[in-house]
N, C-alpha and C positions, 0 to 999 in steps of 0.2 A: 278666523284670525287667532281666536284665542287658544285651537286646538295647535295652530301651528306653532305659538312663541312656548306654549307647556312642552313640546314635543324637542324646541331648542335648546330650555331650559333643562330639561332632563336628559340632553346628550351632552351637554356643558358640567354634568357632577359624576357623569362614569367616568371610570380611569382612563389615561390616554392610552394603553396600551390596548383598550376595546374599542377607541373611537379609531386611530391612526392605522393605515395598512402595516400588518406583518411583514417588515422585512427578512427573507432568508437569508441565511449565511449559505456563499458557495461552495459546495463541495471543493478540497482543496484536488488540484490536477496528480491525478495517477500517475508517478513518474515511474521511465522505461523502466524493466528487469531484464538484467544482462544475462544470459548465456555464454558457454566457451565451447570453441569450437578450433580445429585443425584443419587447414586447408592441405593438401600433401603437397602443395608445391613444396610445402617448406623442408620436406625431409625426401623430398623428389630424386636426388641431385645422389643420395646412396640406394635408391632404387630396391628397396625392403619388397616390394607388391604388396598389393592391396590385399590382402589376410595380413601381415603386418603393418600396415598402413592403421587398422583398424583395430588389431592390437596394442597399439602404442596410442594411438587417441586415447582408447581406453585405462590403460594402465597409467597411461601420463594425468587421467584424473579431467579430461575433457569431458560437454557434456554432450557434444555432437563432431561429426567429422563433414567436411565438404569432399567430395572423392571426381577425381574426375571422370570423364564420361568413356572417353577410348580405354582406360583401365577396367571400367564397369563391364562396356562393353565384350571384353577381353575376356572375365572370368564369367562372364552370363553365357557368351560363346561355350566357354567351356565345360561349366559344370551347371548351367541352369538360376536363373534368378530366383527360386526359393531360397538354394544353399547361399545365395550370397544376404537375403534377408534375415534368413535362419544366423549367418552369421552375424550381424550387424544384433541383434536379436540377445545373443549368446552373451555378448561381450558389452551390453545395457548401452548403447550409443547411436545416436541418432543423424540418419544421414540428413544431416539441414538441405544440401545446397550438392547438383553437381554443375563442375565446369566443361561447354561445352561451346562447339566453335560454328554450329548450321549460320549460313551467310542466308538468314531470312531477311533481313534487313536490306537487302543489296537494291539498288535502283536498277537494276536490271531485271525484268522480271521472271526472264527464264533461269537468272541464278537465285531471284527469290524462291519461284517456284518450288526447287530442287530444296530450298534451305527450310521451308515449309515442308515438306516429307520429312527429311530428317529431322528437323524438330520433331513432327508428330511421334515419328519410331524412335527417339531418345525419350520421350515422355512417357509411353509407355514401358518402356523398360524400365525409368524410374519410379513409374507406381508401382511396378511389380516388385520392386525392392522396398517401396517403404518412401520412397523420396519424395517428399512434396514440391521441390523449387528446381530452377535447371536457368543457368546466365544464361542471359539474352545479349548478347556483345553485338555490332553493330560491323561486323568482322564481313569481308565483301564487295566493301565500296574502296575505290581509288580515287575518284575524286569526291565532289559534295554533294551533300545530302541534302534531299528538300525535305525540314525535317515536317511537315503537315503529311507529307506524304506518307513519310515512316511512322507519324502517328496510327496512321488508319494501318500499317502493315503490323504495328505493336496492337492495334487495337483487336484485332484477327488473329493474333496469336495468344494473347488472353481469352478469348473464347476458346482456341484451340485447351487453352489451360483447363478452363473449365471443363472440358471434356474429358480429356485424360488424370485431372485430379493433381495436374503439376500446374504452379505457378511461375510463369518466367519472370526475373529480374532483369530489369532493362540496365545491363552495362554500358560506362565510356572506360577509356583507356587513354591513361594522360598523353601518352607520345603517339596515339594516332590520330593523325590530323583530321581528318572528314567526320571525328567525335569524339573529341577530347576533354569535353566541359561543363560544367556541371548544369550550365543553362539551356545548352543543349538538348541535355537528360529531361530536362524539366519541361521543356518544350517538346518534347514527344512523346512525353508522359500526359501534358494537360491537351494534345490533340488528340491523345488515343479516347480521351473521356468516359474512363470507364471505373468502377470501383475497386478492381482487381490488381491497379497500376502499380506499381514497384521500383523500385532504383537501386541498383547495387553500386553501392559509394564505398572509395579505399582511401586513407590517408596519404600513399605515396600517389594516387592517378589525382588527387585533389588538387598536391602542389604540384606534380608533374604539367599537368596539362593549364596550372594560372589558371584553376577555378578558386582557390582560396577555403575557407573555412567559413565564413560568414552565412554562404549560401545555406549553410545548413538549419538555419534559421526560418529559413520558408518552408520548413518543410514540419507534416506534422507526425502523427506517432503509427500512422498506419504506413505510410511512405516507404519509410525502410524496415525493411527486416532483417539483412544481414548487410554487416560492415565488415569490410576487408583490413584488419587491421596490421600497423605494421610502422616504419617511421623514415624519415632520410637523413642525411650528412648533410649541412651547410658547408661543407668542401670542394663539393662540385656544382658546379653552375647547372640550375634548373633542368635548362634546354640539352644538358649532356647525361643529363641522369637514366641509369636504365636499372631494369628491372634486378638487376643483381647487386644492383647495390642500397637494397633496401635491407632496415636494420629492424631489430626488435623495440616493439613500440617503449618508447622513453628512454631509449638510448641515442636518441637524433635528435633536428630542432624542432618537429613538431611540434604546435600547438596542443598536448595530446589533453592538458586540463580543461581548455575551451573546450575543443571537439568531443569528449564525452561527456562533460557539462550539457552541450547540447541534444547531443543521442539520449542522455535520461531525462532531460528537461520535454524532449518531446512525447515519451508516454507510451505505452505498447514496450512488447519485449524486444529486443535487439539482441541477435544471434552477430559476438563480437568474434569473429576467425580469424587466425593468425594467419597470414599469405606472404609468404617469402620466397626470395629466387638465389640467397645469400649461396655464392658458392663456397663461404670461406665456414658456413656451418653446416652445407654439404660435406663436407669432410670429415666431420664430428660425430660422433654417437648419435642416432637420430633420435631414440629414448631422452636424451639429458639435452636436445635442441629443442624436443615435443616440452618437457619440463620447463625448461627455461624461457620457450614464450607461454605460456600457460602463466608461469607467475609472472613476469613482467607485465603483462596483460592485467591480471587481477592485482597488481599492485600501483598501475594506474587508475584502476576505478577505484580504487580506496584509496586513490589522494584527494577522491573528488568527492568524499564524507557520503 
């Protein structure tokens, strides 16, 4: 007894800070790092081709381009997939993302099938350039999707990824009906259950399809990788909106403070691409359209401190 109350007695006169547990302080959360990148739709419309596609990302001061894949395809056709690496190579620019349309998705499974080869033969064509990602759009179906189904079919195309060294981005498209929403996305992403899952989110297919902006809140810093950026008019009615009348981000009503509030809030780097269908900067120098979304872009994420 008397060794126990000496033993109380003498933890009663050390400092608290050697009797009480160590609290740590938490590391404060890694917030995203933006990149800039040019999708060619946006200077599509004066049809430069891809050696100037790739020249002007670059001179425009981009730090990647998205290229599409029947363009890829086109000059790999012709002159070989090193020269078009060599080029990308040449000109310090990194192909982030291509766009690409295989109906892997499809609830039919002989047009799945078919959309599974072509995925695999567009994959590697992109590793041989250098590409590490290639959309995954949902392009195929006419009517609904079951999406548990399309889980396991996105789930088999990310191992296809891991084989070929490309990562597919699981796209929706606001105005196509059978996958227009962000919940959707999110529902075929958590039935594929895999580590590898990804979601290619755009500010006009957000409000286009009445997913909103909030959603992006559930989502955390591995999720996304590249974002479609770009903005709309409160002039035309939701439901009548099309892809050509999308505007340069912070020239429209978007929300664009929230929404990159949130992309850096979630952590990881975010590859922000400029994706546009505007035919009325079709028209225009495609050099000083590459320039003018480039800074509109970086003069939104410096409103957001």
């Amino acid at each position: 007894m008397n060794q126990r109350r000496n033993i109380l007695k003498g933890l009663t006169l050390l400092p608290a800070m050697t009797v009480l547990p160590q609290v740590s302080k938490a590391s404060p959360k890694r917030k995203s790092n933006f990149r800039y990148c040019l999708n060619t739709s946006t200077i599509r419309g004066q049809n430069p081709g891809i050696v100037k596609y790739i020249e002007i990302a670059a001179k425009a001061g981009y730090d990647g381009i998205e290229l599409w894949v029947e363009d890829i395809k086109k000059f790999v056709d012709e002159q070989g997939a090193p020269a078009l690496r060599k080029l990308l190579e040449t000109n310090r620019i990194t192909a982030e993302n291509a766009i690409g349309f295989a109906p892997w998705m499809a609830m039919d499974e002989a047009r799945s099938a078919a959309g599974f080869q072509q995925m695999e033969e567009e994959m590697n064509m992109l590793a041989a350039i250098g590409c590490r990602r290639i959309a995954a759009p949902a392009i195929g179906n006419d009517g609904p999707i079951d999406l548990l189904a399309a889980g396991e079919k996105y789930k088999r195309l990310l191992v296809l990824g891991r084989k070929t060294g490309v990562r597919p981005q699981l796209e929706f498209w606001g105005a196509f009906k059978p996958f227009h929403h962000l919940g959707q996305t999110l529902a075929v992403a958590a039935a594929a259950n895999d580590p590898d899952a990804r979601i290619l989110a755009d500010v006009y297919h957000l409000f286009r399809g009445g997913s909103g902006y909030d959603g992006l809140k559930l989502l955390n810093g591995q999720a996304i990788e590249i974002f479609h950026m770009n903005d709309y008019v409160d002039s035309i009615p939701r439901e009548q909106q099309e892809d050509k009348d999308r505007v340069y981000p912070g020239d429209g009503a978007a929300p664009m403070k929230q929404i990159l509030t949130d992309l850096r809030n979630m952590g990881g780097e975010k590859v922000l691409s400029l994706e546009l269908f505007n035919r009325t900067y079709w028209e225009q120098d495609p050099m000083e359209v590459a320039k003018t979304g480039l800074a509109k872009m970086k003069a939104a994420v410096k409103s957001i401190g």
